[in-house]
C-alpha positions as CSV (number, residue, x, y, z in Angstrom):
1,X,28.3,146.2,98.7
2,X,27.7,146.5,102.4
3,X,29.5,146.9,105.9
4,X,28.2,146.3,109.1
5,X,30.2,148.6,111.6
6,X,29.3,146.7,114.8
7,X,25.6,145.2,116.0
8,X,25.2,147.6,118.6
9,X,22.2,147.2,121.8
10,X,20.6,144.7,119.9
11,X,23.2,142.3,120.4
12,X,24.0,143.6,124.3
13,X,20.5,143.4,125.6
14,X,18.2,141.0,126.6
15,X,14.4,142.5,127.0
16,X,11.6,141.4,125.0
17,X,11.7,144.3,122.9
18,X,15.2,144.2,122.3
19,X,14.8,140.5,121.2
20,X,11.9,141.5,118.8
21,X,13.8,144.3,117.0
22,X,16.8,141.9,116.5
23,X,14.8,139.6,115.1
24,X,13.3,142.1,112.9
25,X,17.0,143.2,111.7
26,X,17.9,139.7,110.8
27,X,15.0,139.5,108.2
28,X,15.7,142.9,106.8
29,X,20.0,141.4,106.1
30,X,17.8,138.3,104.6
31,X,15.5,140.6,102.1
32,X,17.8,143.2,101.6
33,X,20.8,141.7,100.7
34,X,21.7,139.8,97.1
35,X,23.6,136.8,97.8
36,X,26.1,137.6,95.0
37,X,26.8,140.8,97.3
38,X,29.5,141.1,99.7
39,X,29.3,142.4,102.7
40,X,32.2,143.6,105.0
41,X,32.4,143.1,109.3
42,X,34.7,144.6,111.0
43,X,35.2,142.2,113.6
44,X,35.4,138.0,113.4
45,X,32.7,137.7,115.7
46,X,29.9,139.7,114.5
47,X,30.5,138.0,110.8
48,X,30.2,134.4,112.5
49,X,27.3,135.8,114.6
50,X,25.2,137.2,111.4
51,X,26.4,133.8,108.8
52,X,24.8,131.6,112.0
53,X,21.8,133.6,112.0
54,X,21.4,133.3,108.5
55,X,20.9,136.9,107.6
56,X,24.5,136.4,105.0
57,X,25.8,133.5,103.5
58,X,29.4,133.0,104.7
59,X,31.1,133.4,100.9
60,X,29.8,136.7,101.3
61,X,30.9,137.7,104.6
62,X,34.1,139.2,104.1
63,X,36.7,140.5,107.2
64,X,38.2,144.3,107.4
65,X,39.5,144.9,110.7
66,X,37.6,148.0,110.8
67,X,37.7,150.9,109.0
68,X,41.5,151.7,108.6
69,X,43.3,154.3,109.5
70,X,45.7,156.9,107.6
71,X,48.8,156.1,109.4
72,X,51.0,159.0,107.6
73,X,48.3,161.6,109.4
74,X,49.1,159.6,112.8
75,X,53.0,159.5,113.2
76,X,54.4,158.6,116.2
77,X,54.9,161.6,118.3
78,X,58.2,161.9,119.9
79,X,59.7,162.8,123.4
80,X,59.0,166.0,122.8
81,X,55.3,166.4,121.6
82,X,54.1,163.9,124.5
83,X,56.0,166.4,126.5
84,X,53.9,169.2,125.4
85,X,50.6,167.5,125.2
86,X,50.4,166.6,129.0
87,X,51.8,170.3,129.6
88,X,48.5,171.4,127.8
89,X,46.6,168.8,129.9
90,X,48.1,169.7,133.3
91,X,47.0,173.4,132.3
92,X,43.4,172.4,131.7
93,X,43.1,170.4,134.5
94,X,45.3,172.5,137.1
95,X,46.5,168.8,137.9
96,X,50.2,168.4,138.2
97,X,50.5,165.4,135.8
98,X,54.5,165.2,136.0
99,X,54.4,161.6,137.4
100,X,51.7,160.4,137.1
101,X,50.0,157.4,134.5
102,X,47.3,159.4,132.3
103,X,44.1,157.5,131.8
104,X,41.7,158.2,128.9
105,X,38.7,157.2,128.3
106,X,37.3,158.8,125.3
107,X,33.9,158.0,124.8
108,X,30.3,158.7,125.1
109,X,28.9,159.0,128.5
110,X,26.5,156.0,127.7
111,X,26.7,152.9,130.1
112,X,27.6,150.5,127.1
113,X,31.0,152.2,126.2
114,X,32.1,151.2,129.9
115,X,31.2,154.9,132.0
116,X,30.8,153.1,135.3
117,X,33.0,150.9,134.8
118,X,35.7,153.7,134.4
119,X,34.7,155.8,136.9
120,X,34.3,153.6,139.3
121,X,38.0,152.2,138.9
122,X,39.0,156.1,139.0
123,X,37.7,156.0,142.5
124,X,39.3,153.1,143.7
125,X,42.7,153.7,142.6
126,X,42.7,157.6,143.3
127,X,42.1,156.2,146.7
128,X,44.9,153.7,146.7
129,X,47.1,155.4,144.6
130,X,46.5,159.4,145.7
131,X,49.6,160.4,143.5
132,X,49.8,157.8,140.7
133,X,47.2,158.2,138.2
134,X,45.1,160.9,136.7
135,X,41.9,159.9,135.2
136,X,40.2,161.8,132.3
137,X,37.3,161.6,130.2
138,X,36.4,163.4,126.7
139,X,33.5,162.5,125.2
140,X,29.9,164.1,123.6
141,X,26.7,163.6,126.3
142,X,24.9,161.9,123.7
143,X,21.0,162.8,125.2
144,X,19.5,160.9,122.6
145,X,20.6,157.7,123.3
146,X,19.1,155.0,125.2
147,X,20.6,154.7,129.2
148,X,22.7,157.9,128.3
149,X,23.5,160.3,131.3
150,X,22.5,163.8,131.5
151,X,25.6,166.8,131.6
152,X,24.7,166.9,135.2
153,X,25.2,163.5,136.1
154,X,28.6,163.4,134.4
155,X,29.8,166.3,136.1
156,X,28.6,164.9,139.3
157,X,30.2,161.4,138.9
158,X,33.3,163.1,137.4
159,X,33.4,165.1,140.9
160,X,32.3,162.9,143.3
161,X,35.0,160.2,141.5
162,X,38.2,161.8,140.8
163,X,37.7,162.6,137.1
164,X,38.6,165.0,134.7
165,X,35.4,165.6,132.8
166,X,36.7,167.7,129.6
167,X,33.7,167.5,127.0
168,X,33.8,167.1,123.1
169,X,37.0,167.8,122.0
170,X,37.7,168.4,118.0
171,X,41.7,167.9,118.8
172,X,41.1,164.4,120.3
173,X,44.2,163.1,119.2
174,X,46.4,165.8,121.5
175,X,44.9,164.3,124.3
176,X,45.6,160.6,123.2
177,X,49.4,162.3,123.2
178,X,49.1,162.8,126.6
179,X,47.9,159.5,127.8
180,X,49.8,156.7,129.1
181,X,46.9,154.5,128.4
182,X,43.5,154.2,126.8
183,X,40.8,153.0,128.4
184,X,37.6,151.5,126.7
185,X,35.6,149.2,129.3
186,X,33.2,148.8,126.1
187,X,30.2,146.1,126.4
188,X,28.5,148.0,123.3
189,X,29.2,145.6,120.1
190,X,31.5,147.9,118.3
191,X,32.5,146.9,115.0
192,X,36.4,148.5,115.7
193,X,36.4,151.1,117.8
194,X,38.0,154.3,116.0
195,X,39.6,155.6,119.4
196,X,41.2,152.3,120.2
197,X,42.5,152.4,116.4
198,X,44.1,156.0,117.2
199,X,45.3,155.3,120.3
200,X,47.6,151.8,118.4
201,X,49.0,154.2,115.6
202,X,49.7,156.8,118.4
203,X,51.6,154.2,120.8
204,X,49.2,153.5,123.3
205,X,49.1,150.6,125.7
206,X,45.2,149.7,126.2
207,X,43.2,148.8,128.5
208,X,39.3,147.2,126.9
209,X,37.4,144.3,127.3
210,X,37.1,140.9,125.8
211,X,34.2,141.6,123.8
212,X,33.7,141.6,119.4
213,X,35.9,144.2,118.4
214,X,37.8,145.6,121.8
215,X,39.9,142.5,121.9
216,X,41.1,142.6,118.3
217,X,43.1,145.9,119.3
218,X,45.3,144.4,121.5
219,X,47.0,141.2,122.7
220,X,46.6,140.7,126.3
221,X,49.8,141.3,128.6
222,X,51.8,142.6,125.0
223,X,50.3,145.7,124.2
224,X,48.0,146.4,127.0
225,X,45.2,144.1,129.1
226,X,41.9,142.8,128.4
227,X,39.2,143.1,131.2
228,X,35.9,142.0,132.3
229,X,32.9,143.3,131.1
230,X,30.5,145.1,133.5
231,X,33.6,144.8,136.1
232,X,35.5,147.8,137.4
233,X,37.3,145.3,139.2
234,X,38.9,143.5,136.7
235,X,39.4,147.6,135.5
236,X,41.5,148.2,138.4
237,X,43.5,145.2,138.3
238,X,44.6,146.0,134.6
239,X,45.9,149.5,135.4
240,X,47.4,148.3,138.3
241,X,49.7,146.3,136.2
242,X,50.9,149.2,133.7
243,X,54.4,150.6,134.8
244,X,56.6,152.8,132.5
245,X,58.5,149.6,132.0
246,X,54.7,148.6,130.2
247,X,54.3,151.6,128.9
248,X,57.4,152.0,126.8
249,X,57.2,148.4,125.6
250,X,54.1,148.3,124.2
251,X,54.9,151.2,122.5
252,X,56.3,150.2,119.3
253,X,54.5,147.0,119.7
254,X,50.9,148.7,119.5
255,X,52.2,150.8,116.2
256,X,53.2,147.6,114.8
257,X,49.9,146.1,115.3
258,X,48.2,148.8,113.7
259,X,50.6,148.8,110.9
260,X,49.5,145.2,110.6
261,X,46.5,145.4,111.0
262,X,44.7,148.6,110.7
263,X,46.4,150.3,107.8
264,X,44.2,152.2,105.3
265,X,45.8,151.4,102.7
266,X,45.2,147.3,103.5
267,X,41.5,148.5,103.6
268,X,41.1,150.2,99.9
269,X,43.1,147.6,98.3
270,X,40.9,145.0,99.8
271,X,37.6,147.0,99.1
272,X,38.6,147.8,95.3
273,X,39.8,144.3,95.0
274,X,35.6,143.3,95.5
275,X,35.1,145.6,92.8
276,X,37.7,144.4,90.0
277,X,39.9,148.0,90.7
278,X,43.0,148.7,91.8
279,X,43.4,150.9,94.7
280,X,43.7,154.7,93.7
281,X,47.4,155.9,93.4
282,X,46.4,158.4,96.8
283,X,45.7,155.8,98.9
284,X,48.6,153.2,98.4
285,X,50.8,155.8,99.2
């Protein structure tokens, strides 16, 4: 068995060398894989992409919605813990954040996952908006990969744009408790994103793009807003349109969806299911 967790660059860019190496991928999915075995996408699109490329045979190709979640580790925090949470975040970023709609971005400070993008609608609305949002980003400066900024040029942009710059942080999910809304202006061809995933079981309203995997998080106008890709604009215009009337009615509604959608459990019934098993008493619960 195999999974294919998202195609990545090779399926954003465009140069010639890009176009080579994705070529070369396709023939390694054709000589590498039996066509008795099944192989599991996390998004709709990137299992039509690869069975009309040819590199699987479409009664193969099976679906997973990602790579599930344990939603008993991610309850819905309550009034209080929320409360809490964006004390913690005020403290760290000496920001009053009383009234105001907390943005995340959590992500890699590569220009795929959406950086400019985000920082650039930061800026805009801190300008129009002085006292309604705050804007913050956690995230690894991932050196090693291709277009990614340096420490320095974060820092910079997160100064120069009205951003909280906060670094890797191993409690991620305290400051998803603190935020309004996730933001993930991703044109990198994620399978699911995982943060999106957390931010549904946590209650989030979202705001991501209409690319393979980003859109199957939400439904546009119910549970957050889909944007352009490459287009801070269309950024802007999303939070724009998230009020705490929004904000506490996508609530339930994003838990639901990953309930529906995302559940763990779903996952290792389906994946034990392709090998003749039933799913392992921990798992269902």
């Amino acid at each position: 068995m195999a999974t294919v967790t998202g195609l990545g660059t090779l399926f954003v860019r465009g140069d010639a060398k890009t176009r080579l190496l994705k070529t070369l991928l396709v023939w390694q999915y054709r000589l590498l894989l039996r066509p008795d075995q099944p192989v599991l996408f996390q998004n709709p699109d990137d299992l039509q992409e690869m069975v009309s490329l040819r590199a699987v045979r479409r009664k193969q190709a099976v679906l997973t919605y990602g790579s599930g979640i344990d939603l008993a580790e991610y309850a819905l925090p309550d009034a209080r813990s929320v409360a809490e949470a964006r004390q913690q975040l005020a403290q760290e970023t000496g920001q009053d954040m009383s009234n105001r709609i907390i943005a995340l971005f959590p992500a890699r400070g590569v220009p795929e996952k959406g950086f400019k993008e985000f920082y650039a609608a930061a800026r805009t609305l801190s300008e129009r908006f002085p006292d309604r949002f705050a804007f913050v980003h956690i995230g690894l400066i991932d050196t090693e990969a291709s277009g990614a900024l340096s420490a320095e040029e974060v820092r910079a942009n997160a100064l120069a744009q009205g951003v909280h710059y906060l670094g890797y942080k191993i409690n991620a999910r305290d400051y998803m408790t603190a935020a309004d809304v996730v933001v993930l202006p991703s044109y990198y061809r994620e399978g699911v994103p995982r943060s999106l995933i957390e931010a549904l079981a946590l209650g989030k309203c979202l705001v991501t793009t209409d690319m393979p995997g980003c859109r199957e998080t939400l439904i546009d106008g119910w549970n957050g807003f889909l944007c352009g890709t490459r287009d801070a604009a269309s950024v802007v215009s999303a939070l724009e349109r998230i009020d705490a009337d929004f904000r506490e009615t996508a609530r339930p509604r994003s838990r639901q969806l990953c309930e529906d959608r995302f559940d763990v459990r779903r996952l290792n019934a389906l994946t034990f299911g392709l090998y003749g098993l039933p799913a392992p008493e921990a798992a269902q619960g």
